[in-house]
BAFI-3210 file (N, C-alpha, C; in Angstrom, 3 decimals, decimal comma, padded with zeros to 6 digits):
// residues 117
n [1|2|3|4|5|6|7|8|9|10|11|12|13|14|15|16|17|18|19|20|21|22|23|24|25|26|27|28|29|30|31|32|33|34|35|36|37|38|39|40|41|42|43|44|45|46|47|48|49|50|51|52|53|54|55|56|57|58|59|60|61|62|63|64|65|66|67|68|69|70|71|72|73|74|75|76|77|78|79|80|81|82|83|84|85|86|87|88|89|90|91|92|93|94|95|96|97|98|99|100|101|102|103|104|105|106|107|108|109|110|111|112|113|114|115|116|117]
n.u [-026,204|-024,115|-023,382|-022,819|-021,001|-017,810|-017,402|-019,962|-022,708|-025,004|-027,900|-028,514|-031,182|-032,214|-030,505|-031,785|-034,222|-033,345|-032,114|-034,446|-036,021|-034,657|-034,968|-037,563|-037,767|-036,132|-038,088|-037,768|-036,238|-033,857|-031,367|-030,234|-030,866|-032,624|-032,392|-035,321|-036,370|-035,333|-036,972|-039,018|-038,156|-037,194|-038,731|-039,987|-038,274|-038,403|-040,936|-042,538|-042,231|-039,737|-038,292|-036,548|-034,270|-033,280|-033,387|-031,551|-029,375|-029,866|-029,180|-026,481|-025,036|-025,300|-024,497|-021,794|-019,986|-020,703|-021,451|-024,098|-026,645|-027,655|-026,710|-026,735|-024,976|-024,081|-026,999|-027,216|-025,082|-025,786|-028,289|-027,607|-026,129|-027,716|-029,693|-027,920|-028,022|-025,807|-023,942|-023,141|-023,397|-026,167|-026,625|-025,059|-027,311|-028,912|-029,403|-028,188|-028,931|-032,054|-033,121|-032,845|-034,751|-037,131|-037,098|-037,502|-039,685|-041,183|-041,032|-042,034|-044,915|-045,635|-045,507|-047,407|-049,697|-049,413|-049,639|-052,569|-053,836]
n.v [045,815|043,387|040,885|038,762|035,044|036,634|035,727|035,299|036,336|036,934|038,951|039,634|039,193|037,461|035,247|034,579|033,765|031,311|030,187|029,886|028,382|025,697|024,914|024,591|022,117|020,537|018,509|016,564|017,629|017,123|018,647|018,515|017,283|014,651|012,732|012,038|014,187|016,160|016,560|017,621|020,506|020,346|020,013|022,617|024,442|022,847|023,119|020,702|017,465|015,539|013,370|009,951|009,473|012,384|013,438|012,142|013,174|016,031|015,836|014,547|016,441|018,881|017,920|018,363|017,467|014,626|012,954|012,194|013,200|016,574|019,552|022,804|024,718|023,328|023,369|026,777|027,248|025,865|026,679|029,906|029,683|028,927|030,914|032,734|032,493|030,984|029,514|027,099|025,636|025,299|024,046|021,756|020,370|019,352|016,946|015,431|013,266|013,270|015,644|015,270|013,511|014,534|016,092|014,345|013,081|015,081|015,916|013,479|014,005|016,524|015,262|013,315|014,894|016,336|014,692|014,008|015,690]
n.w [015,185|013,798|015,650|016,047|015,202|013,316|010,716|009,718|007,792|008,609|009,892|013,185|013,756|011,381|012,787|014,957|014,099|012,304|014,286|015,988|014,322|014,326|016,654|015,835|013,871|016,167|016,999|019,547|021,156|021,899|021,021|018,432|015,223|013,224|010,695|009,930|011,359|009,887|007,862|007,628|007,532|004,612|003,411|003,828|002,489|-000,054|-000,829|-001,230|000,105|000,060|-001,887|-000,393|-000,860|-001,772|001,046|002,467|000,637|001,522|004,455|004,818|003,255|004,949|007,284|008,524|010,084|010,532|012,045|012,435|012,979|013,290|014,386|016,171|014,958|012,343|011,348|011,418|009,620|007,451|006,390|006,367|004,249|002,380|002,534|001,177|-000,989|-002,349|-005,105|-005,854|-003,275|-003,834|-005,550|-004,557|-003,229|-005,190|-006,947|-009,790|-011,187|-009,581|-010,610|-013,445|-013,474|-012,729|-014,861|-016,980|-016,503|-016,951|-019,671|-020,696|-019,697|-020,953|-023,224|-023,947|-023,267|-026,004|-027,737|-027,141|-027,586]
ca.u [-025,665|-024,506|-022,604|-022,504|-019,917|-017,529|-017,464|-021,412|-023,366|-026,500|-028,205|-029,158|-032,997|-031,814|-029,592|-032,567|-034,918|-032,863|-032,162|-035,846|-036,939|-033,998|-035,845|-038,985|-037,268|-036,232|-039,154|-037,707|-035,698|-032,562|-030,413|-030,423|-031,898|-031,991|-033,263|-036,902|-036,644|-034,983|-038,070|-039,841|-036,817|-036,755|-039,966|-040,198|-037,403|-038,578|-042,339|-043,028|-042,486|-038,834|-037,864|-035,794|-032,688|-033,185|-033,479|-029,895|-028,170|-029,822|-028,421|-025,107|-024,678|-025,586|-024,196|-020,945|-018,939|-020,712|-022,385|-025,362|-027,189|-027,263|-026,098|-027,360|-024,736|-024,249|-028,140|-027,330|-024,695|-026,348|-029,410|-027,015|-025,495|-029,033|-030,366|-026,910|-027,949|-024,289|-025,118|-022,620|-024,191|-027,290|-026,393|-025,041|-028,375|-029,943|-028,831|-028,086|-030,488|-033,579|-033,174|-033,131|-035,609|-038,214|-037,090|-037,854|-041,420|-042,007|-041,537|-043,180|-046,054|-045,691|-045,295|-048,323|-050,720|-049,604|-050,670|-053,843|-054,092]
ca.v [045,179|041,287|040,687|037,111|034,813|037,489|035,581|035,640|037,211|036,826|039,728|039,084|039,118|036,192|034,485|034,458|033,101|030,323|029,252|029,365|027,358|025,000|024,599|024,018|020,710|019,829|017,855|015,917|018,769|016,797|019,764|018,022|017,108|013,760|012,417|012,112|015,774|016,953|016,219|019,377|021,361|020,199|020,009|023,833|024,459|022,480|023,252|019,809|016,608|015,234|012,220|010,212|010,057|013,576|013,943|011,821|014,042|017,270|015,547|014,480|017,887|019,911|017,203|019,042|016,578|013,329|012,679|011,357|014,533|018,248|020,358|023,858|025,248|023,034|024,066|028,382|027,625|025,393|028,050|030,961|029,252|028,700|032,194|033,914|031,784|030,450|028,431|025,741|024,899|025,004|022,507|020,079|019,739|019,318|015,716|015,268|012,250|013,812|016,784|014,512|011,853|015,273|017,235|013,354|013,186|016,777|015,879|012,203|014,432|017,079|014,211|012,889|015,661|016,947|013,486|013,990|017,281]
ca.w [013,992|013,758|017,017|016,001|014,109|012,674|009,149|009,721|006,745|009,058|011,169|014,400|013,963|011,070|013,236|015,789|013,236|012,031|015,930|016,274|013,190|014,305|017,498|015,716|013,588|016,523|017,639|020,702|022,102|021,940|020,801|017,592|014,540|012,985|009,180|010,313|012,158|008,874|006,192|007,797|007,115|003,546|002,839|003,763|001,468|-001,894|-000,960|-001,309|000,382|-000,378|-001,359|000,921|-001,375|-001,318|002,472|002,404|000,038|001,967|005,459|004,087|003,431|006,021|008,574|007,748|011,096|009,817|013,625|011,860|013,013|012,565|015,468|016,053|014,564|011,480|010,730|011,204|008,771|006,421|006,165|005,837|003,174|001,838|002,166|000,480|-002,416|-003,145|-006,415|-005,266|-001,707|-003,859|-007,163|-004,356|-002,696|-005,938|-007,459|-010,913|-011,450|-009,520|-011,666|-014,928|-013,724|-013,041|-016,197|-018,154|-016,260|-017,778|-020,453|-020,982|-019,341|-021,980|-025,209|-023,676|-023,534|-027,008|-028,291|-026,162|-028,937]
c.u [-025,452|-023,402|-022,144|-020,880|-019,353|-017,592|-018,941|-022,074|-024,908|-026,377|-028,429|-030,198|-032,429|-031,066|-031,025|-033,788|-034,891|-032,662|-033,679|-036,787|-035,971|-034,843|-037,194|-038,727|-037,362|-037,048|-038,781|-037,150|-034,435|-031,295|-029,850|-031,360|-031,370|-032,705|-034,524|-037,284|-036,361|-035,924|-038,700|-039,194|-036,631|-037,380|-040,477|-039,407|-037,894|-040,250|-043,052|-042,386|-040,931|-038,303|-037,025|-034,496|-032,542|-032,978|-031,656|-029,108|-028,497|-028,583|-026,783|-024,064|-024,818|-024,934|-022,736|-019,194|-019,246|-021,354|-023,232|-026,772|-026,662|-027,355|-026,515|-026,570|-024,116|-025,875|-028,039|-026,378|-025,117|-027,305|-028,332|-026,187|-026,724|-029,153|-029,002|-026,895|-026,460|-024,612|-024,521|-022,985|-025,553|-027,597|-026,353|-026,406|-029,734|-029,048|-029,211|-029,383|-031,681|-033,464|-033,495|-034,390|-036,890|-038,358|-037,401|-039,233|-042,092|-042,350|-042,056|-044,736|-046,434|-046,114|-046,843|-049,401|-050,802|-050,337|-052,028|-054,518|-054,616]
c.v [043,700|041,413|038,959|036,315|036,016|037,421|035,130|037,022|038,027|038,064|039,148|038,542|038,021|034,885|033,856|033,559|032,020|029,730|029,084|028,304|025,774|023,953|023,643|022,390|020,085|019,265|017,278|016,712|018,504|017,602|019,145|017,225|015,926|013,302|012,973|013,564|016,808|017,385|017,586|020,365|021,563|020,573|022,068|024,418|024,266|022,928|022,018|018,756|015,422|013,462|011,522|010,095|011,683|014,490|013,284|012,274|015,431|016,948|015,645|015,778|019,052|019,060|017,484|017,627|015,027|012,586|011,765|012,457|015,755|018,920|022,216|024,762|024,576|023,772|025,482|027,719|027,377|026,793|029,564|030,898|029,570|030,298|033,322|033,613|031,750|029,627|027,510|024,998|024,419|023,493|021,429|019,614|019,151|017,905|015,930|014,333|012,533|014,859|015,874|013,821|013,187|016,136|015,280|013,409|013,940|016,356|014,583|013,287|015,643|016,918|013,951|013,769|016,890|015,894|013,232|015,105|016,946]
c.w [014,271|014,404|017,149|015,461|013,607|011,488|008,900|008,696|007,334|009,898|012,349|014,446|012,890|011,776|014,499|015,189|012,879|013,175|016,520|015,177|013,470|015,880|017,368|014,827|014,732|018,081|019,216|021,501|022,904|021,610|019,131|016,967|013,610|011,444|009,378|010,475|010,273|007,596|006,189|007,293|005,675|002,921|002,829|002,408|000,126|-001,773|-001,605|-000,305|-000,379|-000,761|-000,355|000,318|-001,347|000,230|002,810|001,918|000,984|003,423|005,424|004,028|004,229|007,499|008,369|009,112|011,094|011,421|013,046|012,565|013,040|013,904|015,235|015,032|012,993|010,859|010,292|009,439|007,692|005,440|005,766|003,936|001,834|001,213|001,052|-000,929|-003,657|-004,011|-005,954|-004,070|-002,589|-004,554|-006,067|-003,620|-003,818|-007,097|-009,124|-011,253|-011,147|-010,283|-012,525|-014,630|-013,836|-014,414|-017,592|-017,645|-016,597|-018,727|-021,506|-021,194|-020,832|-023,724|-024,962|-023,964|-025,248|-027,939|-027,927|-027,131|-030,021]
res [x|x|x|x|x|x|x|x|x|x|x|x|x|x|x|x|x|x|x|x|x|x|x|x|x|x|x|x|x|x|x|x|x|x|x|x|x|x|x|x|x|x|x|x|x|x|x|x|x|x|x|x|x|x|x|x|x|x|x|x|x|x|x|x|x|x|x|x|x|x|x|x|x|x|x|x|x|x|x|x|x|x|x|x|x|x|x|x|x|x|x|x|x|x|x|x|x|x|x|x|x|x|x|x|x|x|x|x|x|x|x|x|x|x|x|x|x]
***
């Protein structure tokens, strides 16, 4: 069973997963992970390619002691947080303005191709 954290939601074989994908961020093998290291991380996440105000609000938030990197165990929790899909961990990684500025590019893109009709 999960022998880990007691207020740990995660299994083991998750907990093992997330310390191995934490690994794989981090690139230099500094025991931390720093902006740059983080884009991979993000980019897995949104399935695209983040901006970098976006990579500063993801950091921000997951840098939970303000170091200026993410620590092995800031990352498990971040990701646990992630995977239990708490809507509030989720909203704050998701900015008010990039939401609006992509839900106005919809629908420019949308006005556009009906006028294209």
């Amino acid at each position: 069973m999960n022998n880990n954290n007691s207020n740990s939601s995660l299994l083991d074989s998750q907990l093992v997963e997330i310390k191995k994908a934490f690994q794989m961020c981090d690139r230099d093998g500094n025991g931390s992970i720093e902006v740059s290291e983080l884009k991979v991380v993000v980019s897995a996440i949104l399935g695209e390619e983040p901006s970098e105000e976006q990579l500063e609000q993801f950091f921000e938030i997951i840098d939970t002691d303000n170091s200026g990197t993410i620590e092995e165990d800031e990352f498990v929790s971040a990701m646990e947080k992630w995977m239990s899909e708490d809507e509030r961990f989720l909203s704050n990684m998701k900015s008010p303005q990039i939401v609006g500025k992509k839900r106005h590019r919809e629908e420019e893109e949308s006005t556009l191709t009906h006028k294209k009709i």
